[in-house]
C-alpha positions as CSV (number, residue, x, y, z in Angstrom):
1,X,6.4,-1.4,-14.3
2,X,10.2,-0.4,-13.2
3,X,11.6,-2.4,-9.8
4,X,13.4,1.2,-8.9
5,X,14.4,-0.1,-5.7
6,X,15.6,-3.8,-4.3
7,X,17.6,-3.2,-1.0
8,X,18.5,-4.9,1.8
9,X,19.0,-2.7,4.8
10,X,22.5,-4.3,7.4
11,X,23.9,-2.7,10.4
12,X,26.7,-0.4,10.2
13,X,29.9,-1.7,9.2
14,X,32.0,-2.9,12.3
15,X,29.0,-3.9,14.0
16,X,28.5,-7.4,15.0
17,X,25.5,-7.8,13.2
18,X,26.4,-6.3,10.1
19,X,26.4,-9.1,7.4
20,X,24.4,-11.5,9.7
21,X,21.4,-10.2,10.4
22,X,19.5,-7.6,7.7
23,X,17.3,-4.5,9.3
24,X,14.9,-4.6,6.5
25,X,14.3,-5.4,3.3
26,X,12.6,-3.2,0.4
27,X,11.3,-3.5,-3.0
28,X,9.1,-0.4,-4.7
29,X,7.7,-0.5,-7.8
30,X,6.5,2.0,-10.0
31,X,3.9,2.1,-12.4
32,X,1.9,4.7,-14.9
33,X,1.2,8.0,-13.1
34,X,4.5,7.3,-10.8
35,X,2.2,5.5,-8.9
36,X,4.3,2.7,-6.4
37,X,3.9,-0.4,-4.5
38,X,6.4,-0.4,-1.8
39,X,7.6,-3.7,-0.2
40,X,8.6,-4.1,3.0
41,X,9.7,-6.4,5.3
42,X,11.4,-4.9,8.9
43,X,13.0,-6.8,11.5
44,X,13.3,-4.4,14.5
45,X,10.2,-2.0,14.9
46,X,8.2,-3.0,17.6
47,X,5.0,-5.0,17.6
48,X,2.6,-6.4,20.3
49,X,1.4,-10.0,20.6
50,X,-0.1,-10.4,17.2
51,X,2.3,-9.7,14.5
52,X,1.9,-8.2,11.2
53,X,2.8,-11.9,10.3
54,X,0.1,-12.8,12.0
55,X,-2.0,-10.3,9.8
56,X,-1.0,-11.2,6.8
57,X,-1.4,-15.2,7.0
58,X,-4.7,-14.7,7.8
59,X,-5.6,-12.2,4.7
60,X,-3.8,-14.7,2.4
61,X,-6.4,-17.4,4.0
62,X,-9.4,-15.5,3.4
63,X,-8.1,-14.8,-0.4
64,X,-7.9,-18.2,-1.5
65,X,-8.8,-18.2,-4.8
66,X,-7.9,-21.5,-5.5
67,X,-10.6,-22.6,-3.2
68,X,-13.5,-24.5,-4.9
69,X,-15.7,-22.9,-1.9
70,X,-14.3,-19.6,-1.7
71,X,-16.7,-17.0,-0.6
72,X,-16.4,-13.5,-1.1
73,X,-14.8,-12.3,2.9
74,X,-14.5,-8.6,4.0
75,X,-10.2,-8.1,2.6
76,X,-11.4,-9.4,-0.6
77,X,-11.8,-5.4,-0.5
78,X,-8.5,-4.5,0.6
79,X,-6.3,-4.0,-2.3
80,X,-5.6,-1.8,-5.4
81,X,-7.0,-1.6,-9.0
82,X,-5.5,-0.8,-12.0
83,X,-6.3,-0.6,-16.3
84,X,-4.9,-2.8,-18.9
85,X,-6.0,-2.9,-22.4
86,X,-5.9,-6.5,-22.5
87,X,-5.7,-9.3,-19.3
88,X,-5.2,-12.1,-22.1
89,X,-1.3,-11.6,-21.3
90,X,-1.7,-12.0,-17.8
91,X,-4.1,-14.7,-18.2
92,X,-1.6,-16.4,-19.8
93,X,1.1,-15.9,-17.7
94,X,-1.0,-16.8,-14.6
95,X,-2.5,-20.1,-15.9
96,X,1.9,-21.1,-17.0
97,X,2.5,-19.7,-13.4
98,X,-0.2,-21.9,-11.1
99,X,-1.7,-18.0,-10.2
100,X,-5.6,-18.6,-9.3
101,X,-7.5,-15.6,-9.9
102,X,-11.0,-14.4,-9.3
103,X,-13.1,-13.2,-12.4
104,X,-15.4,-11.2,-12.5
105,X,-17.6,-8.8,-14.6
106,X,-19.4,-5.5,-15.1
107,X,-21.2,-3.0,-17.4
108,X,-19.7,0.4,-17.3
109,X,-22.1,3.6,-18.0
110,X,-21.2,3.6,-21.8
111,X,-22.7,0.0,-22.0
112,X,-19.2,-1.7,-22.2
113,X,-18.2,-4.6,-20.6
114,X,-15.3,-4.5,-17.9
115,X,-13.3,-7.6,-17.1
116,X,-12.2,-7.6,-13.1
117,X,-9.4,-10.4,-12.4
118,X,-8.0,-10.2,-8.8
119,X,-5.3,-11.8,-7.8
120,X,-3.4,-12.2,-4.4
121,X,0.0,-11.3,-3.6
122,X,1.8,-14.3,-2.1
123,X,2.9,-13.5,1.8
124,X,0.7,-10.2,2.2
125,X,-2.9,-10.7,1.1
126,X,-2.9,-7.5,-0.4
127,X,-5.6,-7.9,-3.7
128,X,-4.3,-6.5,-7.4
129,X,-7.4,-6.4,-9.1
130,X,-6.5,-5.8,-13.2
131,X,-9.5,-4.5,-15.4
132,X,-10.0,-4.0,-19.0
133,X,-12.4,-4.0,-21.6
134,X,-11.0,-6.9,-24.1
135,X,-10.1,-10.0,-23.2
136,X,-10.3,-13.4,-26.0
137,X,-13.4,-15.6,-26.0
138,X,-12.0,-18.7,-24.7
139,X,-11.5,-16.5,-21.4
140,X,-14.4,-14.2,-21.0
141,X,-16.2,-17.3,-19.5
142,X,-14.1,-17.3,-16.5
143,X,-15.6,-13.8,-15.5
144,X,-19.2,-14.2,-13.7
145,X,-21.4,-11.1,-12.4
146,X,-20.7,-10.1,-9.0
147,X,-22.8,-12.1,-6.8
148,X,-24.6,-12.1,-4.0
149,X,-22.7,-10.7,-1.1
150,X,-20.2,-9.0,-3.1
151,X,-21.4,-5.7,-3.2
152,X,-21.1,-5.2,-6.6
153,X,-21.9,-1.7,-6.7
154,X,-18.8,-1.3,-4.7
155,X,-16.7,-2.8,-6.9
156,X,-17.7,-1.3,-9.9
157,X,-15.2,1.8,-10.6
158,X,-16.3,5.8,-11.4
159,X,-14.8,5.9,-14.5
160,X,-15.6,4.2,-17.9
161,X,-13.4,1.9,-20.2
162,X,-13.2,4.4,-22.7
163,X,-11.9,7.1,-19.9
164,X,-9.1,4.3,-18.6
165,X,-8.2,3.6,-21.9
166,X,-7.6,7.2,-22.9
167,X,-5.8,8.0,-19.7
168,X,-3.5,4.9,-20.1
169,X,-2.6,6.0,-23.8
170,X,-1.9,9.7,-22.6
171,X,0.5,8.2,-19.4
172,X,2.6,6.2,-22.2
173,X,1.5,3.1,-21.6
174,X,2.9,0.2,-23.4
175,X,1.7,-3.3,-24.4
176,X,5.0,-4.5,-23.6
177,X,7.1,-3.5,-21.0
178,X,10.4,-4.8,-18.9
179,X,7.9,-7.8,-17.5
180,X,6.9,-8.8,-20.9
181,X,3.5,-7.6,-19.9
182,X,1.5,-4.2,-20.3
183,X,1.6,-1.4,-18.1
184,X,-1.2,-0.7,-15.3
185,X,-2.6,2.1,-14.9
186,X,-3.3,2.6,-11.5
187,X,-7.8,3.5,-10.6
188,X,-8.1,3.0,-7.0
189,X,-7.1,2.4,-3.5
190,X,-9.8,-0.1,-1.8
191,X,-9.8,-0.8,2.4
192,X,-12.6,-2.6,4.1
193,X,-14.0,-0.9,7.4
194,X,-17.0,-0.9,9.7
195,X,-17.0,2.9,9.1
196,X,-16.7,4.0,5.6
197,X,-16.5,6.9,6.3
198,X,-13.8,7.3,8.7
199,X,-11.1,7.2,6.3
200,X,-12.2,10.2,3.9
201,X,-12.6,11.9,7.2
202,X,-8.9,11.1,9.0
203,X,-7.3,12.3,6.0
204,X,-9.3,15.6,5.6
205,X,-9.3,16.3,9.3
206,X,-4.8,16.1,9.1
207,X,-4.4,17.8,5.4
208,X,-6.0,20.4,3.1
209,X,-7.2,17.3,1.0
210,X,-11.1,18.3,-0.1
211,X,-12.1,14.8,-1.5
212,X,-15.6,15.5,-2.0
213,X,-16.3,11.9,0.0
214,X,-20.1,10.6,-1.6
215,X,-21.9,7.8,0.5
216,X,-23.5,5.1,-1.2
217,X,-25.6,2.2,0.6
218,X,-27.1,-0.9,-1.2
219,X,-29.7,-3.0,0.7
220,X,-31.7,-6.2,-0.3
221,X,-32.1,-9.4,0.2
222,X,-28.9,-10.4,-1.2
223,X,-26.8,-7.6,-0.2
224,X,-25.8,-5.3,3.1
225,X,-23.1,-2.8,2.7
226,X,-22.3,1.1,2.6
227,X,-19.3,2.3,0.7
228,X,-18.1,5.8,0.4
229,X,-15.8,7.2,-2.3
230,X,-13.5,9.7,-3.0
231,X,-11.2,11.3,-5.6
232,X,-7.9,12.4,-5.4
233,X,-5.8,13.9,-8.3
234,X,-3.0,11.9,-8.8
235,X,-1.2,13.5,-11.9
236,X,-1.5,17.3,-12.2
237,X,-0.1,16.7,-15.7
238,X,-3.4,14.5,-16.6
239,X,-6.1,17.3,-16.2
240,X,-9.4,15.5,-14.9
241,X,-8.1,12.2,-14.0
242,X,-8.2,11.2,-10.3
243,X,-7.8,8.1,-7.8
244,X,-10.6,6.8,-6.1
245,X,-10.2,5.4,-2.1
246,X,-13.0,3.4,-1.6
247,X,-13.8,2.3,1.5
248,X,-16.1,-0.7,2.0
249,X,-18.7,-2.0,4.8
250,X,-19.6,-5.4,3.6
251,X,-22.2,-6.6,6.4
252,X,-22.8,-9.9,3.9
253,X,-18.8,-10.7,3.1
254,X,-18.0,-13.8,4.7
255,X,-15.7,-13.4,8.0
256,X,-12.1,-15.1,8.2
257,X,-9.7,-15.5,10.3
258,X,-9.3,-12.1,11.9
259,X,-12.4,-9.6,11.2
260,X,-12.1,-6.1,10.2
261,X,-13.7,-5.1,13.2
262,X,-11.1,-6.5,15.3
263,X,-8.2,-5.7,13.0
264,X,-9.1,-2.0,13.2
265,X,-9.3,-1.9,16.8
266,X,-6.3,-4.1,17.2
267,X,-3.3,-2.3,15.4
268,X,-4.9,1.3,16.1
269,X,-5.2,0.1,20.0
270,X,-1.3,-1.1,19.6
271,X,-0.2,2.1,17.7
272,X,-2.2,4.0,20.2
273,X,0.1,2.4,23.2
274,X,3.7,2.7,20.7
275,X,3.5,6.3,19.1
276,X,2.7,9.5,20.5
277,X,3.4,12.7,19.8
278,X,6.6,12.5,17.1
279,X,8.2,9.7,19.5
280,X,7.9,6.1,19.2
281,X,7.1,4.0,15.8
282,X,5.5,0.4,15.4
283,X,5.6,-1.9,12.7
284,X,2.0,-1.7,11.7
285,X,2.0,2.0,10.5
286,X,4.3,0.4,7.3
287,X,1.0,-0.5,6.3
288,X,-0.3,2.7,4.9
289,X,-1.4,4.8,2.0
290,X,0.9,8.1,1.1
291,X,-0.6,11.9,0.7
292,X,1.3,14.7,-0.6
293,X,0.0,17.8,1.2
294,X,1.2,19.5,-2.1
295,X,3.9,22.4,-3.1
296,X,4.8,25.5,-0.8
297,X,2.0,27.1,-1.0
298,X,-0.2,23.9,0.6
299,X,-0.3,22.7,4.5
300,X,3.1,22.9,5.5
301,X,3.7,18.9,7.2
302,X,4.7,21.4,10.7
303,X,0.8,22.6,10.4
304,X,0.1,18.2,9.9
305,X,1.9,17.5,13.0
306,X,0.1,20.1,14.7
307,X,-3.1,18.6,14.3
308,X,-2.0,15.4,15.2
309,X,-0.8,16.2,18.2
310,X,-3.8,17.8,19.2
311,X,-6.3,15.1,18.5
312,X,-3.9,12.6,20.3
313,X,-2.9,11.0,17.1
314,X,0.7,9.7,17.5
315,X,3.5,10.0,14.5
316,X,6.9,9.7,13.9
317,X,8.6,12.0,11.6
318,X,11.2,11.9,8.8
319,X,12.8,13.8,6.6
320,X,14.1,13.4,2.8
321,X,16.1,16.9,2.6
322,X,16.5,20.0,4.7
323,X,13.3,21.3,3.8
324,X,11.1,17.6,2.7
325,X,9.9,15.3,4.8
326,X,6.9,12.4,5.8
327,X,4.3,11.9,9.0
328,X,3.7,8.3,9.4
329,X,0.9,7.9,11.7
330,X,-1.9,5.2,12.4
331,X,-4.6,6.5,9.9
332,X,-8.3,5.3,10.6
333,X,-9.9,1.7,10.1
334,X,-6.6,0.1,10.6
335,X,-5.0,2.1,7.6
336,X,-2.1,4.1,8.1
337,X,-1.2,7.6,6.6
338,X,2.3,8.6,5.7
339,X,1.7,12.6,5.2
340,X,4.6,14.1,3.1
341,X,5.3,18.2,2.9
342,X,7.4,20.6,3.3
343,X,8.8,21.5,6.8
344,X,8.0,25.1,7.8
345,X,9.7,25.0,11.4
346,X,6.8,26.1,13.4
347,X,6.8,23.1,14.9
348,X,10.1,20.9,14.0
349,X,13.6,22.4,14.3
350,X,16.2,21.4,11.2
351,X,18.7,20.0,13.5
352,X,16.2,17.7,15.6
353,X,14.6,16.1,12.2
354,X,16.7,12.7,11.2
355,X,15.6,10.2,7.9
356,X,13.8,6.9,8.9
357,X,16.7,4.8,9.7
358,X,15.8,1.0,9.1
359,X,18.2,-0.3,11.6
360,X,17.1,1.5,14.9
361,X,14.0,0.3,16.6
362,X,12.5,3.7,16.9
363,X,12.9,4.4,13.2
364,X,15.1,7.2,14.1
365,X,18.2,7.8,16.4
366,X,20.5,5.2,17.7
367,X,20.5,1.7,16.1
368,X,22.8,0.0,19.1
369,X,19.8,-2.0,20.4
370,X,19.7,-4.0,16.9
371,X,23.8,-3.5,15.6
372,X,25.7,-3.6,18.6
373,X,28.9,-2.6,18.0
374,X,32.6,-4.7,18.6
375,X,34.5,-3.0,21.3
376,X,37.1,-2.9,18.8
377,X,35.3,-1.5,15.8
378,X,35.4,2.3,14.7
379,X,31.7,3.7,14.9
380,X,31.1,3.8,11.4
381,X,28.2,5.9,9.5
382,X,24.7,5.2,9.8
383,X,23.2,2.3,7.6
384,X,21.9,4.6,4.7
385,X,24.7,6.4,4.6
386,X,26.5,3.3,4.4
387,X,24.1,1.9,1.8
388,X,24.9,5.3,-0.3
389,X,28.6,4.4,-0.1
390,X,28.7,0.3,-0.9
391,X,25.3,0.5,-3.3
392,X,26.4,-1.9,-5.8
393,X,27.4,-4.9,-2.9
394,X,23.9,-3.8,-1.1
395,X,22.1,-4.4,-4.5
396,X,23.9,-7.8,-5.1
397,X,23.0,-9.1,-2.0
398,X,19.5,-8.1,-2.3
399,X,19.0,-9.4,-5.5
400,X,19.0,-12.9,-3.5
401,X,17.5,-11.8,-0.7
402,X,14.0,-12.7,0.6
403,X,11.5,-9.6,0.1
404,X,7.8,-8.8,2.1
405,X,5.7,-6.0,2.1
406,X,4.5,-3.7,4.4
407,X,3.8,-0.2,3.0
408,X,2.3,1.4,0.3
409,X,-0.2,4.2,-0.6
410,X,-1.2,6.5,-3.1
411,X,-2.6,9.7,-3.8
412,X,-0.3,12.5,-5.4
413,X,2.9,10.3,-4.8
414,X,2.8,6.9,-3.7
415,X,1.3,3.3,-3.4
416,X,-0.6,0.1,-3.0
417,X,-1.7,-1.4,0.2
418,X,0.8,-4.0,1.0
419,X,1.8,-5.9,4.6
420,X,3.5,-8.9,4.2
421,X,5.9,-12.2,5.1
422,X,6.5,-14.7,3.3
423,X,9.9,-14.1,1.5
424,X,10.6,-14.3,-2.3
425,X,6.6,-15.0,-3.4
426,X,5.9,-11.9,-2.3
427,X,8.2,-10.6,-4.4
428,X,7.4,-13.2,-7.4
429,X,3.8,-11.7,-7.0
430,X,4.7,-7.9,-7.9
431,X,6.8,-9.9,-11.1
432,X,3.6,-11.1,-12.3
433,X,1.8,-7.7,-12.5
């Protein structure tokens, strides 16, 4: 794992604001097939009565490991998976650290035994769920059979031990790396819905994505719950390996705090009523996966906005250079999309297109409302550019700053599910991965 960003985002200098109040902060992290969990914590997007906050607390409730009577709850499922060839390193580091985890165990096609240990990162909720093959005796006890409620079919991933471990070997991975601790290899992207299938279908419906979406539905006694998977490439220079998004309909999972059901309506309602058509932005759209609609030859991200726009599916647009840029947008089953591609101007024009700017409320345009300037002050230049230009005080200052999480996705480019706040344990919990 490499920490390739740590910023904390101020207003402009010679605003009044600049050094007293910060925009954002933001941590990514990168693992094996460039994969990256993006943290993020904003102070000025708009919200509506319940918070992201508010979100978050109540995931890291219904993830207490710790808890002698923990039951399995519906965002057990929300969170990412990833290969290591051994856990006993994290083991160790968890047990010296006071991290609980949750153990548990499978038996992959080729008869092998995988290891699953989950673990919660502090302030967010978001569930890192490690897996291997090999772990020491005195700890394989600590891993039971998914139970009961648990969906375990679920849970158990497409590929084999012998395929992760192969895959891992041919990224580069290393037992030991700048953590002390070997590298993941990210498997999957995991969200818990009501509709399994409305997530394979959102991002199929806004990309030229053909994820080959299989339904699976497991009913007893014991258990209630459809899942459906796809598989995205994630490397073109790793032929055959993919990422699975899973998405999960537990009927049996236990319910805390705020349900799925309500969580989806809530923030798609509230993005619904703050983003339209490339206008607007709210603070629950950090929470998202990432697609890549590909190279030049691919859906161009003017052809994306198109097709939001006319299934009423509000965005807000960025660009990275003249001709590279991102669609944030609401997703489906409270997960949001951010659709990078290349700009083809059928729909944008190069001199209306701006990067996301972390001080203005809007994401984009003037930041006044959040750095007012001193009458006295020059205007200076806007907060990245001003980042650019004092990098090495920015990176000082947020090496002691407090750090959530709030976006993250996957697919051909990006990350892991993360919504957070709760400071410097959220970003303690990416140190321990």
């Amino acid at each position: 794992m490499v920490v390739s960003v740590n910023v904390t985002y101020y207003c402009n200098a010679g605003t009044q604001f600049m050094t007293l109040k910060p925009c954002a902060e933001r941590v990514v992290a990168t693992v094996l097939a460039n994969f990256e969990f993006h943290y993020y914590q904003g102070h000025v997007t708009p919200q509506k009565e319940i918070t992201t906050c508010d979100f978050a607390d109540g995931f890291v409730a219904a993830n207490d490991f710790s808890d002698p009577t923990f039951a399995w709850s519906e965002w057990t499922a929300q969170g990412s998976s990833h290969y290591v060839p051994t856990l006993d390193t994290h083991l160790k580091l968890w047990g010296s650290s006071g991290v609980s985890y949750l153990g548990r165990r499978y038996t992959d096609a080729d008869g092998a035994v995988v290891y699953s240990a989950r673990v919660v990162v502090p302030g967010s909720g978001h569930v890192v769920e490690l897996v291997t093959g090999n772990v020491s005796s005195a700890n394989a006890g600590t891993f039971a059979a998914y139970g009961a409620g648990e969906c375990g079919g679920a849970n158990e991933l497409a590929t084999t031990i012998a395929e992760m471990d192969d895959a891992w070997t041919a990224q580069g991975g290393t037992l030991v790396n700048l953590f002390g601790l070997p590298d993941l290899l990210p498997l999957r992207i995991t969200q818990p819905s009501t509709d399994a299938a409305a997530i394979p279908e959102f991002l199929e419906a806004h990309s030229d994505q053909h994820l080959g979406a299989s339904t699976f539905s497991h009913e007893t006694d014991a258990e209630s719950c459809t899942w459906t998977r796809s598989l995205l490439n994630i490397d073109a220079t790793l032929a055959g390996w993919a990422m699975e998004v899973v998405s999960i309909h537990n009927r049996r999972a236990a319910k805390r705090g705020y349900n799925v059901s309500f969580f989806a309506s809530y923030v798609t309602e509230a993005q619904d009523e703050l983003i339209a058509c490339n206008t607007g932005y709210a603070r629950y759209v950090d929470n998202h996966i990432g697609v890549s609609l590909g190279g030049p030859d691919s859906l161009s991200l003017d052809a994306n906005a198109e097709s939001l726009c006319r299934n009423d599916v509000g965005f807000h647009n960025g660009n990275d250079s003249y001709d590279w840029g991102s669609n944030w947008c609401r997703g489906a089953s409270g997960l949001g999309v951010e659709f990078q591609g290349n700009f083809d101007w059928t729909f944008f024009h190069p001199e209306l297109v701006d990067p996301l700017d972390y001080c203005a409320k809007l994401g984009s345009g003037d930041s006044m409302d959040f750095c007012p300037y001193n009458m006295t002050a020059i205007k200076a230049s806007s907060p990245e550019t001003w980042w650019e230009e004092n990098w090495m005080l920015v990176a000082v200052l947020a090496a002691v700053a407090v750090f959530c999480c709030c976006a993250a996705g996957v697919l051909a480019y990006c990350c892991g599910w993360c919504a957070c706040c709760g400071g410097d344990a959220a970003a303690a919990g990416y140190a321990r991965l």
